[in-house]
C-alpha positions as CSV (number, residue, x, y, z in Angstrom):
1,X,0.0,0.0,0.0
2,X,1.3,3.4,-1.0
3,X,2.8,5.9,2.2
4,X,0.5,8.5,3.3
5,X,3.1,11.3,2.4
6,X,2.3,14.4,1.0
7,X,2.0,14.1,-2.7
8,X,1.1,16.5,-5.7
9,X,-2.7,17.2,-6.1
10,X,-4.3,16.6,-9.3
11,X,-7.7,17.6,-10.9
12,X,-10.5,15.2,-12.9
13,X,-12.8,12.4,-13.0
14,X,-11.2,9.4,-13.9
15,X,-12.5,5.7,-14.0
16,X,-9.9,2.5,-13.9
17,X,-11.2,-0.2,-16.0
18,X,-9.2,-3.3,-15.1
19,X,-9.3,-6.8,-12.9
20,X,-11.1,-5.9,-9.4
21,X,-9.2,-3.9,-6.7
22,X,-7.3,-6.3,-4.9
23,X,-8.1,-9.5,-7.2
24,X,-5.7,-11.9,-6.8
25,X,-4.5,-11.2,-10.6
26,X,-1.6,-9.2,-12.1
27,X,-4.1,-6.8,-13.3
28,X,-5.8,-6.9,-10.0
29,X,-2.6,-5.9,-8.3
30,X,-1.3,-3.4,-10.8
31,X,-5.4,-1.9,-10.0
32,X,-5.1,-1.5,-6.6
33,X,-1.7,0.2,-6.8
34,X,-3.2,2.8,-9.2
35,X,-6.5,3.5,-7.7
36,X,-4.9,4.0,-4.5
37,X,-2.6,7.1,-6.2
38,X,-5.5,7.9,-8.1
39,X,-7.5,8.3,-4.8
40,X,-4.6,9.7,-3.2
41,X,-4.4,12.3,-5.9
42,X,-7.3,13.9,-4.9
43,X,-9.2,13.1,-8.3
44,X,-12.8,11.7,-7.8
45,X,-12.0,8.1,-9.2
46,X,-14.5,5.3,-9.4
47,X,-13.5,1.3,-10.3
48,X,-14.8,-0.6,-12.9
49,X,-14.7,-4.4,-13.3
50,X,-13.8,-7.1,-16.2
51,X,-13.0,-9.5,-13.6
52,X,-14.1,-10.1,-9.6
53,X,-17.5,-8.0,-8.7
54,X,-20.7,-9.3,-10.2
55,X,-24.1,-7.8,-10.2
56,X,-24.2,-5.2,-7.2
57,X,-22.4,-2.3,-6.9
58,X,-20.0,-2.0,-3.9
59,X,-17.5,0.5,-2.5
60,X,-13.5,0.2,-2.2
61,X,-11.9,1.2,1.3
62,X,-9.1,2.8,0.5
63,X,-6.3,4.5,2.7
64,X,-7.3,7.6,1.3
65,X,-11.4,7.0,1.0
66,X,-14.0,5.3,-0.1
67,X,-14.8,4.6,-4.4
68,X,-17.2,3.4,-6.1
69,X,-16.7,0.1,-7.3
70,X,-19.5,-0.9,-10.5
71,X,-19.6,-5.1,-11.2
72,X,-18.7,-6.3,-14.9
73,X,-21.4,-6.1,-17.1
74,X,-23.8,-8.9,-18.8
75,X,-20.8,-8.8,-21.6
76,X,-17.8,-10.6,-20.3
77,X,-15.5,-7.6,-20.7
78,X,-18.1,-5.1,-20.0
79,X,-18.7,-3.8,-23.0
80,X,-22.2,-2.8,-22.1
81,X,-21.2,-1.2,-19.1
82,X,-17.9,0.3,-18.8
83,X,-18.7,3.1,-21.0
84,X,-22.6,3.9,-19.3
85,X,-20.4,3.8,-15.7
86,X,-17.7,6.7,-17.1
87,X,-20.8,8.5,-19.0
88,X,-22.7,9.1,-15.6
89,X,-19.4,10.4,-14.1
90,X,-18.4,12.6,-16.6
91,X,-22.4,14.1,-15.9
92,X,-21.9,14.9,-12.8
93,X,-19.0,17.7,-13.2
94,X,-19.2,18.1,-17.6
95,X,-16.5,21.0,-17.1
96,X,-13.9,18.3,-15.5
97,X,-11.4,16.9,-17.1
98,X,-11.9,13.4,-17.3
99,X,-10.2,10.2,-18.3
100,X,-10.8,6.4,-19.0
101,X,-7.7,4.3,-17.6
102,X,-7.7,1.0,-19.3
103,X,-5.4,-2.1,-18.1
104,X,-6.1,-5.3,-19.8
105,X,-5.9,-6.2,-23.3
106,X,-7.5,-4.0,-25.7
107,X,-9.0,-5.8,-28.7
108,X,-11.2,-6.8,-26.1
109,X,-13.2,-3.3,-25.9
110,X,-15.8,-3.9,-28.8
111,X,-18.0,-0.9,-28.0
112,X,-18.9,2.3,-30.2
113,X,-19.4,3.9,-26.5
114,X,-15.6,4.0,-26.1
115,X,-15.2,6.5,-29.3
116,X,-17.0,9.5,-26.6
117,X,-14.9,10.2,-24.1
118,X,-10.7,10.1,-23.8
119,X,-9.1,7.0,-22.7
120,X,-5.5,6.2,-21.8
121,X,-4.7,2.5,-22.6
122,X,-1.9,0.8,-20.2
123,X,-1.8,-1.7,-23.0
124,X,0.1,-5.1,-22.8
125,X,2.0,-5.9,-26.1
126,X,2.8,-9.4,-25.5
127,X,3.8,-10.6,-29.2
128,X,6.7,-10.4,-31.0
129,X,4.8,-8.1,-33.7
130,X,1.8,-5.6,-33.3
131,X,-1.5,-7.7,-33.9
132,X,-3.8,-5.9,-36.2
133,X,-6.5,-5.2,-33.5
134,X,-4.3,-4.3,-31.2
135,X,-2.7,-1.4,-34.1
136,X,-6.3,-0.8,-35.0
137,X,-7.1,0.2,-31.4
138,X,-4.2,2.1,-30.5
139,X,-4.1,4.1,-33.4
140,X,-8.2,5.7,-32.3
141,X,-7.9,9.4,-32.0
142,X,-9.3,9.5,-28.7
143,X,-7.0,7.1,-27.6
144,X,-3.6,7.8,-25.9
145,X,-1.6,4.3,-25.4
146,X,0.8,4.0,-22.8
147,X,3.1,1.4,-23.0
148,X,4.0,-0.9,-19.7
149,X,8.0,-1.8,-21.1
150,X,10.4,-0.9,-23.1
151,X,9.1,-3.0,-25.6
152,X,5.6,-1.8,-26.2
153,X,7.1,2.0,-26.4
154,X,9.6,0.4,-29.7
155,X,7.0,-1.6,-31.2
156,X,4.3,1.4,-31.1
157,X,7.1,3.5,-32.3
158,X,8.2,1.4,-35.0
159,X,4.5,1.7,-36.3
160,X,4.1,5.7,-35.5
161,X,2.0,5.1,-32.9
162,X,3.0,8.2,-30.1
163,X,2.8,6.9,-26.9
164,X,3.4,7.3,-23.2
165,X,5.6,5.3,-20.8
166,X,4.4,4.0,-17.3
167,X,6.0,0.7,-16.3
168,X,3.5,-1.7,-13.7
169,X,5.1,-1.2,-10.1
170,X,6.0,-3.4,-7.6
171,X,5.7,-2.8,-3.6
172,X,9.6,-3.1,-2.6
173,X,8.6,-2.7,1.1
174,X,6.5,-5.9,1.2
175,X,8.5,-7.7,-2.4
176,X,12.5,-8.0,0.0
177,X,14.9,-10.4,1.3
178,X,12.8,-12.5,3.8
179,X,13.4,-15.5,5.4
180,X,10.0,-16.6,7.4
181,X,6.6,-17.9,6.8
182,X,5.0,-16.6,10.5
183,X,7.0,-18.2,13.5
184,X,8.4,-21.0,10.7
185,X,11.9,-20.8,8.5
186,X,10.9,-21.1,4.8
187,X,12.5,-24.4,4.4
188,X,10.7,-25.8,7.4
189,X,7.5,-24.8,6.1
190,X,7.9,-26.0,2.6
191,X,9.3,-29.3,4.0
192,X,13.0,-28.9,1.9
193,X,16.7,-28.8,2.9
194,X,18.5,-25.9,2.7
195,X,21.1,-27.3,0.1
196,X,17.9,-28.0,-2.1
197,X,18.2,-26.4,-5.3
198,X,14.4,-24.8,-5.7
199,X,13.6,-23.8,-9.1
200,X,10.2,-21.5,-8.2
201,X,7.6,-21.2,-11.9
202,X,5.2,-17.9,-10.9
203,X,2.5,-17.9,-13.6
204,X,-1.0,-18.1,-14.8
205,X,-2.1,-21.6,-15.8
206,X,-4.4,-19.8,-18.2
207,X,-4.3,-21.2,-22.2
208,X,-5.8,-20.6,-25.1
209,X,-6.8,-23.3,-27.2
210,X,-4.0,-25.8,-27.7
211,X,-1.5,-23.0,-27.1
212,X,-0.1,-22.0,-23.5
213,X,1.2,-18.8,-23.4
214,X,3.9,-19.4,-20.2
215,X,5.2,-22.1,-21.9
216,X,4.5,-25.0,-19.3
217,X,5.4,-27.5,-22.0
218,X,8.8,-26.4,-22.0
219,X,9.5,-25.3,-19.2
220,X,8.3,-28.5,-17.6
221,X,10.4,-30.4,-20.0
222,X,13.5,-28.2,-19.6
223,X,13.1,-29.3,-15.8
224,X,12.6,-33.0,-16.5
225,X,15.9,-33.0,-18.4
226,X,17.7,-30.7,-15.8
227,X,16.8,-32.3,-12.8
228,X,18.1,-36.0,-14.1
229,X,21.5,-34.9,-13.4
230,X,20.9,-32.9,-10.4
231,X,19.1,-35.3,-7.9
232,X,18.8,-32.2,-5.3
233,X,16.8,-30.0,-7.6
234,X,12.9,-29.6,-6.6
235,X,10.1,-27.5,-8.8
236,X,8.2,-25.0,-6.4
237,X,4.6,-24.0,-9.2
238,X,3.1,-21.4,-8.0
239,X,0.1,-21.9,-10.3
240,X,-3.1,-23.6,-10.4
241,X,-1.5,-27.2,-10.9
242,X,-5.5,-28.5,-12.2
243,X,-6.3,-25.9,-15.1
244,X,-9.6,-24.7,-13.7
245,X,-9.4,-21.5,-15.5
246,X,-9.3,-22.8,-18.8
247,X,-5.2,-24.1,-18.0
248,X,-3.7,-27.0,-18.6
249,X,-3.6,-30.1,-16.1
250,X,-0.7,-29.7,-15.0
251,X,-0.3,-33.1,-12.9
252,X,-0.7,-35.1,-16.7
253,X,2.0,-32.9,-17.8
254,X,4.4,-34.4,-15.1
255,X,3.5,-37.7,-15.3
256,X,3.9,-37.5,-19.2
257,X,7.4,-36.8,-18.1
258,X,8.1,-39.1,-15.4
259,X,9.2,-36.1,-13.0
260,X,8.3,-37.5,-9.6
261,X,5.8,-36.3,-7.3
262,X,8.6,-35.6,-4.5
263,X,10.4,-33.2,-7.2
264,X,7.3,-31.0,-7.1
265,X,6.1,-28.7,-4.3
266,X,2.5,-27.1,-4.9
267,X,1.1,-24.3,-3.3
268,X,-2.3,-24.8,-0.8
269,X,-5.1,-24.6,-3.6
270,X,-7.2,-21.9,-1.3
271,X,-4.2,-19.7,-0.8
272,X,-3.6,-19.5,-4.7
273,X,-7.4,-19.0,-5.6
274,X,-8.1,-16.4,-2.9
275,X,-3.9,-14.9,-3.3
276,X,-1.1,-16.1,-0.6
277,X,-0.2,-13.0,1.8
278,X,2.3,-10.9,0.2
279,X,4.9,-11.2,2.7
280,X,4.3,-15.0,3.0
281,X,5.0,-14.7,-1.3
282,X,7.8,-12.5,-0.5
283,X,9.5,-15.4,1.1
284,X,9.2,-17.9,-1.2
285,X,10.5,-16.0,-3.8
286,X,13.5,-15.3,-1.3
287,X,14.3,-19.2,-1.2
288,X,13.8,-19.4,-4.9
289,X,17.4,-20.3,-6.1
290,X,16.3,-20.0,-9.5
291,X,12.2,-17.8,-10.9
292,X,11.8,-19.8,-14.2
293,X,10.3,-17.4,-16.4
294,X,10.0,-17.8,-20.0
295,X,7.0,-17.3,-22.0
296,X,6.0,-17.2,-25.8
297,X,6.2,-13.4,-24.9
298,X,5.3,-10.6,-22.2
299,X,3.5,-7.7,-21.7
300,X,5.4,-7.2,-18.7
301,X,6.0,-10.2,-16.3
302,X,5.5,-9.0,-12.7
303,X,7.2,-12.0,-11.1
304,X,10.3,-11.5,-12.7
305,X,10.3,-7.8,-10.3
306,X,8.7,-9.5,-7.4
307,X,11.9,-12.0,-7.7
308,X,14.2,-9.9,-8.2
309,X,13.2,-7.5,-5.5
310,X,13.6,-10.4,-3.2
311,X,17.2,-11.0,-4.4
312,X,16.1,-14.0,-7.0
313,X,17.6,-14.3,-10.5
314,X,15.6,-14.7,-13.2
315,X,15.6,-17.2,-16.4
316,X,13.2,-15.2,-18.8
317,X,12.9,-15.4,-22.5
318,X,15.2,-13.2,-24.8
319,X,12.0,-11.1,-26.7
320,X,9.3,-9.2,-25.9
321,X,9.5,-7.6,-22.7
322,X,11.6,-9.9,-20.8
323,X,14.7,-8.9,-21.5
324,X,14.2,-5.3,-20.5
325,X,13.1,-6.2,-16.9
326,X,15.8,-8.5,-15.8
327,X,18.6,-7.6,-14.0
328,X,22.2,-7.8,-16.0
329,X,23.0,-11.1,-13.4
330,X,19.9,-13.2,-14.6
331,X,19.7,-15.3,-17.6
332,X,18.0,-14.8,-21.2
333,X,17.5,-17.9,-23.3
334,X,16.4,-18.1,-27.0
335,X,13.5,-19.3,-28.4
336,X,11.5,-19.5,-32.4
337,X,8.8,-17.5,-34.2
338,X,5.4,-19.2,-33.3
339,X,2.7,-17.7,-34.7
340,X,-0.4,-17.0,-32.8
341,X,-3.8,-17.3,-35.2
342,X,-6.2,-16.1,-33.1
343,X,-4.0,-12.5,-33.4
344,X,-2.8,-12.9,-35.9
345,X,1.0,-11.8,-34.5
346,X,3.8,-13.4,-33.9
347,X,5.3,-15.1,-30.4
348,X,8.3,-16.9,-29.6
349,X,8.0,-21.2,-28.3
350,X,10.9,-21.0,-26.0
351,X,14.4,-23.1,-26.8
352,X,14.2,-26.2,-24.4
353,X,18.2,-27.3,-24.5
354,X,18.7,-23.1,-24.0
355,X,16.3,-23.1,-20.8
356,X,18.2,-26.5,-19.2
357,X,21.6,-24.6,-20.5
358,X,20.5,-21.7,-18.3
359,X,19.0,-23.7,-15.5
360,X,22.6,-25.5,-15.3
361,X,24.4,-22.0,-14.6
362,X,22.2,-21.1,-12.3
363,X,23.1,-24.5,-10.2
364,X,26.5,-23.4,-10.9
365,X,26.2,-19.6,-9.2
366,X,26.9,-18.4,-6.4
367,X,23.6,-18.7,-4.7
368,X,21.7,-16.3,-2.4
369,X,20.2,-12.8,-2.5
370,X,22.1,-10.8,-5.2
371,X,22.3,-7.2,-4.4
372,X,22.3,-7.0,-8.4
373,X,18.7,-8.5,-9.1
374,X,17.5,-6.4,-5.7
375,X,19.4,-2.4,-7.0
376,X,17.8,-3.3,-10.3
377,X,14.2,-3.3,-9.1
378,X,13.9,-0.8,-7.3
379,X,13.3,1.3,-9.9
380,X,9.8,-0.1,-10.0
381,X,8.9,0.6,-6.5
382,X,5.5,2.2,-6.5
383,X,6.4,5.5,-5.2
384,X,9.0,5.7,-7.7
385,X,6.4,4.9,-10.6
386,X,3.9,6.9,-9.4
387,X,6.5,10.4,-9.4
388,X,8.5,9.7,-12.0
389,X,5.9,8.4,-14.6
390,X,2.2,8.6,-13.9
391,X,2.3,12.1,-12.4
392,X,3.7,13.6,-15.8
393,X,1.6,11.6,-18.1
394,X,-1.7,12.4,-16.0
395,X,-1.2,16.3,-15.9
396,X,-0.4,16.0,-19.8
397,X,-3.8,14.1,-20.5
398,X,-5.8,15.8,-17.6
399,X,-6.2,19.2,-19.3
């Protein structure tokens, strides 16, 4: 949660379309770290949901004050009631200056309603190339993208698209070295030895079709091969291990490969669904030897902060995002175009023998927090974001 410091006062009505305040989603974490500045700010904000209120209308308690907080609509993105919820705010003060904040992907937002009012899309770019809606969307008139990494700002930029720059934040007071689970040393509570080489996987078991985007194919594999020549490595998935959210099952993926079940260490099912205590996270990551992190591409990748902020190297994938977000310490591997039909775009299927390459020198390293992987993200502190990027960018689009 942001400090309660004094902070630069801004005027407008803005509404944050996005994952629900304090879902246990990226989007729903990146959400709640906004609407609290936003609130903060002093501009009358209100929240509106794609993913985690249905059907009654409810109120968010933040440290600065209550906001409304409208339910996703009959559509499953809202599309019939995103825009009604900013039209009625705009009406109450039509000489404000107002804004829609969108945070989630944007071919999504089918609605004619959206071409009435300005919107600023925190847009992920997640392929290898632009996919047509995506372009098509961000190139509206009354549409301002702001890209989340490097790599949206030089793909938009390689297609003329102007843009603005606000990286997704991380909360470096909770995300830190830490070395307890309550009264109980990490490896106590995850039942390991400390000379256990823990190999920790942070992602959504979320796939489309026949395709997964975090690569748990791979990865998986790349871990079968890897740990058959080191006995003491173990696989901590911090995931939905059954696929209820339209995943994969992740248990026939293991025993496709033979990995054993002692190899594997799952997280409690409830603390997953309803989102593990930060801190409790925070410590997990801290034991991590390894965050296995490639993908067939990222928006952003907010484990590979978390991680690092907790002195954890990464292994991410060298495109997209990724390699902009990992500290100079961490490993990139290589990977091949895929491409993606429903977007019509290209991704990247990452390189199996370069992820068990990468997971062999990071047995090799010297293990522990690195001070590297820690320096590096604290540039993505909330506080830090907040000042140094949303602050500018809101003033220029709050006229």
């Amino acid at each position: 949660m942001p400090t309660t410091t004094k902070k630069e006062k801004l005027n407008g009505a803005v509404s944050l379309w996005s994952n629900s305040y304090n879902a246990p989603t990226g989007y729903g974490q990146q959400a709640t770290h906004l609407l609290d500045n936003l609130k903060r700010s002093g501009l009358d904000v209100q929240m509106l949901s794609n993913y985690g209120l249905e059907g009654v209308p409810t109120t968010v308690q933040t440290a600065y004050g209550k906001v409304p907080h409208f339910p996703r609509g009959i559509d499953l993105y809202s599309n019939d009631a995103a825009p009604i919820d900013h039209a009625n705010l705009i009406a109450k003060d039509p000489h404000k200056p107002n804004l829609f904040i969108s945070l989630y992907d944007v071919w999504v937002m089918q609605s004619k309603g959206y071409d009435k009012f300005p919107i600023a899309s925190w847009v992920p770019l997640d392929h290898v190339t632009m996919p047509p809606k995506v372009e098509q969307w961000l190139r509206k008139p009354n549409v301002t993208p702001i890209a989340m990494a490097p790599h949206g700002v030089r793909q938009m930029t390689a297609k003329g698209i102007e843009c603005e720059y606000v990286p997704h934040a991380i909360d470096t007071k909770v995300y830190k070295p830490t070395f307890e689970i309550g009264k109980h040393a990490i490896n106590d509570y995850l039942g390991i030895k400390e000379d256990d080489f823990l190999i920790g996987v942070v992602a959504a078991n979320k796939a489309s079709g026949l395709v997964h985007r975090k690569a748990f194919g791979e990865l998986l594999m790349a871990f079968s091969i890897f740990s058959k020549e080191q006995p003491d490595a173990l696989l901590y998935l911090h995931t939905d291990a059954y696929g209820m959210a339209g995943g994969w099952n992740l248990i026939q993926v293991l025993q496709s490969l033979g990995i054993p079940k002692d190899k594997v260490l799952l997280p409690n099912p409830q603390d997953y669904r309803f989102g593990m205590a930060k801190k409790d996270l925070a410590a997990i990551y801290t034991r991590m030897d390894v965050l296995l992190a490639p993908s067939y591409g990222e928006g952003f990748g907010v484990p590979t902060l978390e991680a690092q902020a907790c002195g954890t190297r990464v292994i991410g994938s060298n495109w997209a995002a990724t390699p902009d977000l990992i500290s100079e310490d961490s490993w990139l591997t290589d990977g091949q175009p895929a491409w993606d039909a429903g977007q019509d775009a290209w991704w990247q299927t990452p390189n199996i023998p370069s992820l068990v390459n990468a997971l062999k020198e990071s047995y090799y390293a010297k293990r522990g927090p690195s001070q590297v992987a820690i320096d590096f993200a604290k540039d993505f502190d909330i506080e830090t974001v907040w000042d140094k990027h949303w602050v500018p960018v809101l003033k220029k689009l709050l006229k």
